[in-house]
C-alpha positions in Angstrom: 114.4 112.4 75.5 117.3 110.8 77.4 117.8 113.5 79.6 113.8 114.2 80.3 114.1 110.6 81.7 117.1 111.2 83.8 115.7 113.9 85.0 112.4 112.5 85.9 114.4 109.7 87.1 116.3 112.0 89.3 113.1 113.7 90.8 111.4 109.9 91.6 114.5 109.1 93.2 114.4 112.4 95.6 110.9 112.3 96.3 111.2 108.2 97.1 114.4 109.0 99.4 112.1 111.9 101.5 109.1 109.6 101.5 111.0 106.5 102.6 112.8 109.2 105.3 109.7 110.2 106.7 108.6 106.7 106.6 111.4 106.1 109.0 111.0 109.0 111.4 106.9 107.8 112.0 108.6 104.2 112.0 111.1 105.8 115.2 107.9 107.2 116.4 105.7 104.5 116.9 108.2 102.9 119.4 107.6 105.7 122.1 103.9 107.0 121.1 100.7 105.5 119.1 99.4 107.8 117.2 96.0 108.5 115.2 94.9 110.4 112.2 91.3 110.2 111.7 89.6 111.8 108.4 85.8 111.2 108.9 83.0 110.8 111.4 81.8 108.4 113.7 79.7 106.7 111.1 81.6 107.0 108.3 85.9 107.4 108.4 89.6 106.0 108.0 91.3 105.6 110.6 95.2 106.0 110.3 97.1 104.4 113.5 100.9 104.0 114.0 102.0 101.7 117.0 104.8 99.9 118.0 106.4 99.2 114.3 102.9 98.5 112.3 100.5 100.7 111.0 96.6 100.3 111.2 94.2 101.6 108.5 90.4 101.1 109.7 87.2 101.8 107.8 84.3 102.3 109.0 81.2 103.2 106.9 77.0 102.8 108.0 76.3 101.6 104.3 75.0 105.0 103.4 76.5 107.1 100.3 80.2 107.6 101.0 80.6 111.8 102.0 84.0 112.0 104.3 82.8 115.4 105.8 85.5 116.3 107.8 89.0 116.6 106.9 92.3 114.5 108.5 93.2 115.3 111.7 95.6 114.1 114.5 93.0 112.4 116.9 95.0 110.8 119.8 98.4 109.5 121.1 98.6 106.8 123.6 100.8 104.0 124.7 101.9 102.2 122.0 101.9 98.3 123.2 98.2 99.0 124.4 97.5 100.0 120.9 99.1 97.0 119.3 97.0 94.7 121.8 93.4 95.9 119.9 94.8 95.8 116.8 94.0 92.4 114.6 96.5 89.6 114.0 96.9 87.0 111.6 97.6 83.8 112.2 101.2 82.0 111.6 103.8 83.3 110.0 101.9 86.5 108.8 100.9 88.1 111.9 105.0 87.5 113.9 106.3 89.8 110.3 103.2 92.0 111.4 100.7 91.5 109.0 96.8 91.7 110.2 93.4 92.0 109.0 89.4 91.8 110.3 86.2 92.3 109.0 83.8 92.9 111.5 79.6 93.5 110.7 78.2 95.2 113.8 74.4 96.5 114.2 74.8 98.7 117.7 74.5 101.8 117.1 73.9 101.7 113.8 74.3 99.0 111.2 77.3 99.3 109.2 81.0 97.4 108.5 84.7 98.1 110.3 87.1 96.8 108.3 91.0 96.8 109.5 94.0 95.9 107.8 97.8 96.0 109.3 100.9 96.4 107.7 104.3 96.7 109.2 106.4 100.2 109.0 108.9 97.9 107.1 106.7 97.0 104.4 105.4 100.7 103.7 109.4 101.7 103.5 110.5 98.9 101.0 107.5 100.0 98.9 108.3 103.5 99.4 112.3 103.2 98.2 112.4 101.5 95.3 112.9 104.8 92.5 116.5 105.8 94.9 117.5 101.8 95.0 117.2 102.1 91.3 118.9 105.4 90.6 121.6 104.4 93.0 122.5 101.0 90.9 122.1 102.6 87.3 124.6 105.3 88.6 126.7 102.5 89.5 126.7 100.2 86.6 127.1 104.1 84.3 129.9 103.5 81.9 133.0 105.4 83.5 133.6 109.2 82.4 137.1 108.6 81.3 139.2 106.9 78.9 138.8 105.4 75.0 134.6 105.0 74.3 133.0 105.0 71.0 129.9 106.8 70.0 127.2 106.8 67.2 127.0 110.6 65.6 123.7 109.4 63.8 121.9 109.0 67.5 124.4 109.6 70.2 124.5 106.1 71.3 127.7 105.5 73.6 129.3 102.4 73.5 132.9 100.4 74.0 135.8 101.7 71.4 135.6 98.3 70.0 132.7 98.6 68.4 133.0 99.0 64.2 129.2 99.5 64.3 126.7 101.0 65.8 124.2 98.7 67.7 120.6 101.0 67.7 121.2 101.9 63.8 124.0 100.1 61.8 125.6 103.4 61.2 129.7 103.9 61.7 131.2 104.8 65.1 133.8 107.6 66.0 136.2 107.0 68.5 137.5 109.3 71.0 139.5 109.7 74.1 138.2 113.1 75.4 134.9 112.4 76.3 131.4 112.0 75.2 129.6 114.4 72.9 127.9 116.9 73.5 124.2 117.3 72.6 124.3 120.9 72.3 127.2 120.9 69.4 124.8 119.1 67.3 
């Protein structure tokens, strides 16, 4: 079981390092261009907009049974600082780290609700990195490879060549100076 979880662990920790690297490259991105991804029509969609560090998701929807007919598409790239200018703030100290939201009702041309919330590229990449921060500092704080350690042969606990007794069962410990067992000479 221990080694199903460090190699799930392993996989989380790949897939959170490509995520948060992509994260970064849009994050580059939205400096030079702003850039939408549309899934949706006019009456019904999410919007996805990167500009100028934050990111913009906008729904709009007529009140009718949801159906997203199309599928997601790039829609536009402009100037980024002229995108940030339509996009909602909030007030204080919220909207200078880049935080934003609106909820807007509107009749014209038909009735129906936009709503848009902002996030900053910085947020998306902290939440996107935590499975490689993890890995990384449970490599680190590993028991070293080398020297005296003692082990449990009941259920291949490691531990300090101190130990008289097993901490998970009680049992007795062996003690060795070669290196840990191996699962497969069980």
């Amino acid at each position: 079981m221990s080694r199903i979880k460090r190699i799930f662990r392993g996989f989380m920790a790949i897939k959170s390092v490509i995520i948060g690297g992509l994260i970064l490259v849009v994050w580059i991105r939205s400096y030079f261009a702003a850039d939408t991804i549309v899934r949706g029509d006019e009456r019904q969609s999410i919007n996805v907009i990167s500009a100028a560090g934050r990111v913009m998701v906008r729904y709009i929807h007529d009140g009718q049974p949801t159906r997203l007919r199309a599928s997601w598409r790039w829609a536009q790239s402009a100037e980024p600082l002229e995108t940030l200018r339509g996009m909602p703030k909030a007030e204080g100290p919220w909207g200078r780290l880049g935080f934003g939201f609106n909820k807007e009702q509107f009749s014209e041309p038909q009735p129906g609700v936009r709503v848009d919330i902002v996030m900053p590229h910085w947020l998306m990449f902290l939440l996107a990195i935590p499975s490689a921060v993890l890995w990384m500092i449970r490599g680190l704080r590993a028991p070293p490879s080398t020297g005296d350690f003692a082990w449990c042969p009941r259920c291949c606990a490691q531990m300090r060549a101190s130990s008289q007794r097993c901490p998970r069962c009680g049992g007795p410990v062996a003690v060795s100076a070669f290196g840990a067992p191996s699962l497969s000479r069980r």
